[in-house]
Backbone bond lengths (Angstrom), bond angles and torsions (degrees), N, CA, C in turn:
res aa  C-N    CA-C-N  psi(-1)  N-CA   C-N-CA  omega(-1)  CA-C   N-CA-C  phi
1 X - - - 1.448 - - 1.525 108.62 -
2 X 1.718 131.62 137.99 1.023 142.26 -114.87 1.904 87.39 -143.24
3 X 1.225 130.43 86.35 1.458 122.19 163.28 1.348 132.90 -72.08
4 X 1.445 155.58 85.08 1.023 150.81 -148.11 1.546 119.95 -115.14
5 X 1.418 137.32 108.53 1.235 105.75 -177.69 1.445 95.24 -106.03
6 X 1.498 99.42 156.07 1.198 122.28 -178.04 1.977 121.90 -141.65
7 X 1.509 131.65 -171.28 1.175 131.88 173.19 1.248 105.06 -159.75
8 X 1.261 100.02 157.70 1.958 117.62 175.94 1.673 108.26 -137.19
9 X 0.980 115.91 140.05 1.343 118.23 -175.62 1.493 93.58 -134.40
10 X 1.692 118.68 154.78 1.468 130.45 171.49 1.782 112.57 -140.93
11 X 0.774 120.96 152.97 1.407 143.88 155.56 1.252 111.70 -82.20
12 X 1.399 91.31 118.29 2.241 82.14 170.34 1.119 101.60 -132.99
13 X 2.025 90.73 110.61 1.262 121.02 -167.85 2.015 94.71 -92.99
14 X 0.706 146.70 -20.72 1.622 143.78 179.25 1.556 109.85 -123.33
15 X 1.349 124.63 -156.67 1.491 122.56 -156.09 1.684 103.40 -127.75
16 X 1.605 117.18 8.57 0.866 126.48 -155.97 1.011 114.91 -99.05
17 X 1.775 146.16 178.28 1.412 144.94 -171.08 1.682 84.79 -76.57
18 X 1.392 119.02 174.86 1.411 113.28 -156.61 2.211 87.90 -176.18
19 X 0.960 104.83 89.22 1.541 105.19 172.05 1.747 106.87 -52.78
20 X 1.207 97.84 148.97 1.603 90.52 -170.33 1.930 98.49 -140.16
21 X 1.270 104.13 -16.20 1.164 122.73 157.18 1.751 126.83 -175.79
22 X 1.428 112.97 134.65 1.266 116.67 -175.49 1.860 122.35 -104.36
23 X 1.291 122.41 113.05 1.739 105.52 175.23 1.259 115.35 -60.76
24 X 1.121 103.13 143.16 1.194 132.71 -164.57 1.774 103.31 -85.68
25 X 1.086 124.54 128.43 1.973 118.19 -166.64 1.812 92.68 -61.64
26 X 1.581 89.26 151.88 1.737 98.12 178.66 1.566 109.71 56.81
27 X 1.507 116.05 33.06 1.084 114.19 159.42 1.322 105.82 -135.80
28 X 1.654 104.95 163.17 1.721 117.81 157.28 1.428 109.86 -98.06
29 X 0.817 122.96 -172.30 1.125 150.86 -172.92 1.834 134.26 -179.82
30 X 1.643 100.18 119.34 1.702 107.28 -164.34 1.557 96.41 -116.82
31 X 1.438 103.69 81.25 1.567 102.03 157.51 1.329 125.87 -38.26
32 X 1.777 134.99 112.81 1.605 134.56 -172.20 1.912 80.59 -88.43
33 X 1.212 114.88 -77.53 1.132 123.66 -161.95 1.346 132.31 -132.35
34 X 1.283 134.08 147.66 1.492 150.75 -176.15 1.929 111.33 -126.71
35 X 1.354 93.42 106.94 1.613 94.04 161.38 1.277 126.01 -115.38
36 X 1.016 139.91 159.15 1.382 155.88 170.43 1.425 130.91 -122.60
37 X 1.547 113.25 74.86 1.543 129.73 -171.79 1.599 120.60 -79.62
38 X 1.638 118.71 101.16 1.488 123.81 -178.35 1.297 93.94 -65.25
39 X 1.756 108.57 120.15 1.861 109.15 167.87 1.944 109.86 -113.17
40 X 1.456 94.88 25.89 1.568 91.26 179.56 1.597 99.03 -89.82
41 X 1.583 103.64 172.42 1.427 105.70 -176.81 1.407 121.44 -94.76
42 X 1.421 127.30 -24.72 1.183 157.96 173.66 1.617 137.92 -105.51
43 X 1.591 114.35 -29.59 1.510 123.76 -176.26 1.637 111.42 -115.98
44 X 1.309 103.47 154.05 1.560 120.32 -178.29 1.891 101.49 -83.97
45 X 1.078 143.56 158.89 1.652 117.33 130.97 1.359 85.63 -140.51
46 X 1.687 101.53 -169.36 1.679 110.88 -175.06 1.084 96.66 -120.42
47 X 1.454 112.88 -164.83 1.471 128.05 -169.02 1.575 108.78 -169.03
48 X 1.598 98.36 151.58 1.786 113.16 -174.54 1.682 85.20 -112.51
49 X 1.422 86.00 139.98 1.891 84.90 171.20 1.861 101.24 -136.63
50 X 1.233 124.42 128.70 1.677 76.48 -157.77 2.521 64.62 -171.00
51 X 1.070 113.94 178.74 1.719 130.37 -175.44 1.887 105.23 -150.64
52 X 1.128 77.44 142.00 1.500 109.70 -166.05 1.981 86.71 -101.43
53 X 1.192 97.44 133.57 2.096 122.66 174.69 1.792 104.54 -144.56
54 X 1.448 96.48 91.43 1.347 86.71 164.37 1.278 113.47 69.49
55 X 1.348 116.33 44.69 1.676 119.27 179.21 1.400 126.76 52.20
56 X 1.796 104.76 15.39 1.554 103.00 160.97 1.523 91.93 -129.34
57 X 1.781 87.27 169.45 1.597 99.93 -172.88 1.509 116.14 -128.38
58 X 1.597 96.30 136.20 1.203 100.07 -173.70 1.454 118.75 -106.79
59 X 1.123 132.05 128.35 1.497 133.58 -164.54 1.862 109.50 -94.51
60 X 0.963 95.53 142.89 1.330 99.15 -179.37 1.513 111.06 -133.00
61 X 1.383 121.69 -3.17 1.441 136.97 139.50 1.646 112.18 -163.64
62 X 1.453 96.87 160.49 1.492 100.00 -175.90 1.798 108.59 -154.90
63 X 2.047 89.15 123.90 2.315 73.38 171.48 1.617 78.55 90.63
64 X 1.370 146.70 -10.73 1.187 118.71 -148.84 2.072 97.12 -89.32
65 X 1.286 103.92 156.31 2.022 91.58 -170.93 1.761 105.21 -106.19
66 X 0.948 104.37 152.12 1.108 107.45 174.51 1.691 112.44 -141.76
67 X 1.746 79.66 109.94 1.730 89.48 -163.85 1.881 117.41 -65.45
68 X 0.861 124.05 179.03 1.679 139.29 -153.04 2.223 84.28 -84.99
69 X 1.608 69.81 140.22 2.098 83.02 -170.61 1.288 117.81 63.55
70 X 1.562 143.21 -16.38 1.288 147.32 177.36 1.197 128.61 -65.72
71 X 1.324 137.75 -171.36 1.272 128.15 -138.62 1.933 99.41 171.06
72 X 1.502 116.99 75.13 1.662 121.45 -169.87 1.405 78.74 -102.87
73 X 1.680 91.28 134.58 1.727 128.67 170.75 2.327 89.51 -86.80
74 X 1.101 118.57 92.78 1.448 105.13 146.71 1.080 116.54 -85.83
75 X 1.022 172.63 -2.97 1.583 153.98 162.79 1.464 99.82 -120.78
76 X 1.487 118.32 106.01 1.521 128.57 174.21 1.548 103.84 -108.39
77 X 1.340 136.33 -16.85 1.525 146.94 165.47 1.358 109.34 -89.67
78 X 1.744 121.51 148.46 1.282 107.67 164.24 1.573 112.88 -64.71
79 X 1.541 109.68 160.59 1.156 109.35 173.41 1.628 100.75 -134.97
80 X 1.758 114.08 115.40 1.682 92.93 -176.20 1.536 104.14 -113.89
81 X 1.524 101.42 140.56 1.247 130.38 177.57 1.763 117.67 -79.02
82 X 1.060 120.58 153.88 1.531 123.09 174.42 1.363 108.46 -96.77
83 X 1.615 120.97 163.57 1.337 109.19 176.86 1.475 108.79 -77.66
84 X 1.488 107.14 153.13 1.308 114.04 -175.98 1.682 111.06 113.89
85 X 1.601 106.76 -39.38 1.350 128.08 -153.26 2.302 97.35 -60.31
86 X 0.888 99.47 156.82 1.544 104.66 -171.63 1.598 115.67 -124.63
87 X 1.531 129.77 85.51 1.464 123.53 -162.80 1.685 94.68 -72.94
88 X 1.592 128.25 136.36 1.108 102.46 -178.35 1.690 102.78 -132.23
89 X 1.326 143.95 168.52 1.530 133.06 168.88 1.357 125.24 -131.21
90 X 1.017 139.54 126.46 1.564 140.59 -165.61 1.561 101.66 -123.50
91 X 1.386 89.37 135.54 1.715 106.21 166.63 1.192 133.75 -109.09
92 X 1.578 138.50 144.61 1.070 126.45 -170.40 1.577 118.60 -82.30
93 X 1.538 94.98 -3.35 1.782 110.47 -166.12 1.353 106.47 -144.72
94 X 1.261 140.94 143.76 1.597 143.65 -160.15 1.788 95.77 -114.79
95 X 1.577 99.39 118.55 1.446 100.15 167.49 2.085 103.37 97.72
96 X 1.090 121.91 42.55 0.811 119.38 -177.13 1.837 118.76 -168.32
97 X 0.827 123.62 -3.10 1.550 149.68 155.95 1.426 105.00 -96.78
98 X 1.366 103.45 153.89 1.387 149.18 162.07 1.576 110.91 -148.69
99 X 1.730 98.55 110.80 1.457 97.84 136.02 1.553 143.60 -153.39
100 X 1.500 121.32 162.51 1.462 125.95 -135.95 1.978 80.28 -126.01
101 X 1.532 94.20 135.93 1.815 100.27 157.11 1.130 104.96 -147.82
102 X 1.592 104.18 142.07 1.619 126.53 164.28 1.191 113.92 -61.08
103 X 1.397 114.88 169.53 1.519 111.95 150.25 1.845 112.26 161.27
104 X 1.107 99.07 172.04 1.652 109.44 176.37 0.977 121.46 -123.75
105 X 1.413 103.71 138.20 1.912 121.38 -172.42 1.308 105.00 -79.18
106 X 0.931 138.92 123.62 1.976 113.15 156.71 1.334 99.31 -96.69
107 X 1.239 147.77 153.57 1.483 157.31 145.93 1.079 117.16 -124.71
């Protein structure tokens, strides 16, 4: 069995669901962490942070704000995913988020 840590980071350039990381089949996956960095100069927006199992979705925050220059830790616990599983992030505003997650593969 194969431990790997790794990260994915996204830009969320539109308002749309936005994969931010996908498991890989015949893997686990132990989310360490999820951030969400406001890089506008002036505006707040929020964010859904939340994984898709099998065509339902599970939220792991929602509505949550992330004020102008800031930087919200959502996932401070591991959170482990199954393969297949889909971490995904939505914005309320296009061009003003960043976000980056840790995590470990097992294979």
């Amino acid at each position: 069995m194969a431990n790997t840590f790794k990260s994915s980071g996204v830009k969320l350039t539109a308002t749309t669901a936005t994969n931010l990381y996908s498991v890989p089949v015949s893997t686990t996956a132990v989310v360490k962490s999820v951030y969400v960095s406001n890089i506008h100069a002036s505006a707040a927006a929020t964010i859904d942070v939340y994984y898709t199992r099998s065509s339902v979705d599970y939220y792991i925050i929602k509505g949550a704000t992330v004020p102008v220059s800031t930087t919200l830790q959502v996932v401070t616990e591991s959170l482990v995913l199954q393969a297949s599983d889909v971490l995904k992030v939505k914005a309320s505003a296009a061009d003003r988020l960043d976000c980056t997650a840790s995590y470990l593969e097992i294979t």
